[in-house]
C-alpha angles and dihedrals in degrees: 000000000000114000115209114255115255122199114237099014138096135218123242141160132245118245101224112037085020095222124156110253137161118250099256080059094063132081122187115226134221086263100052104251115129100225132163114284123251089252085057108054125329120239108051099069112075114185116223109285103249091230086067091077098049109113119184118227127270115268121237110234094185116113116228091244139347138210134205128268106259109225123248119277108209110197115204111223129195127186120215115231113245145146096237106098109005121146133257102243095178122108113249113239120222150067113316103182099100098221094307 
């Protein structure tokens, strides 16, 4: 198809059906693709989904009441000295290989 020559306009294409057009004939979308305007031929060019400009409300991060921080208690402990449960401290004797 040859298209007629018009002084002071280029020729693209559009970046969905991929048509030559001339650039009046182009509309850049939110997205930045250069495709045919609605005028034109109907089906290249998409509006904006309304969804996209939903935006969800902003979260509170305040708690609904705070306390202070208690101090630290330190508890001194002292151990009794006894015979009942002390440890063993000598080396066993004897063959440690388990049967290797």
């Amino acid at each position: 198809m040859n298209m007629p020559i018009r002084l002071g306009h280029y020729l693209a294409l559009c970046d969905r059906c991929k048509f030559k057009r001339y650039d009046d004939q182009l509309i850049e979308t939110w997205n930045g693709l250069m495709v045919c305007r609605p005028s034109i031929k109907q089906g290249c060019f998409d509006t904006r989904h309304p969804q996209d400009f939903i935006r969800p409300p902003k979260e509170d991060g305040s708690i609904p009441f705070a306390r202070p921080r208690p101090t630290d208690v330190f508890v001194d402990v002292t151990f009794a000295d006894s015979s009942v449960g002390v440890q063993d401290t000598r080396i066993p004797s004897g063959n440690f290989n388990w049967g290797l």
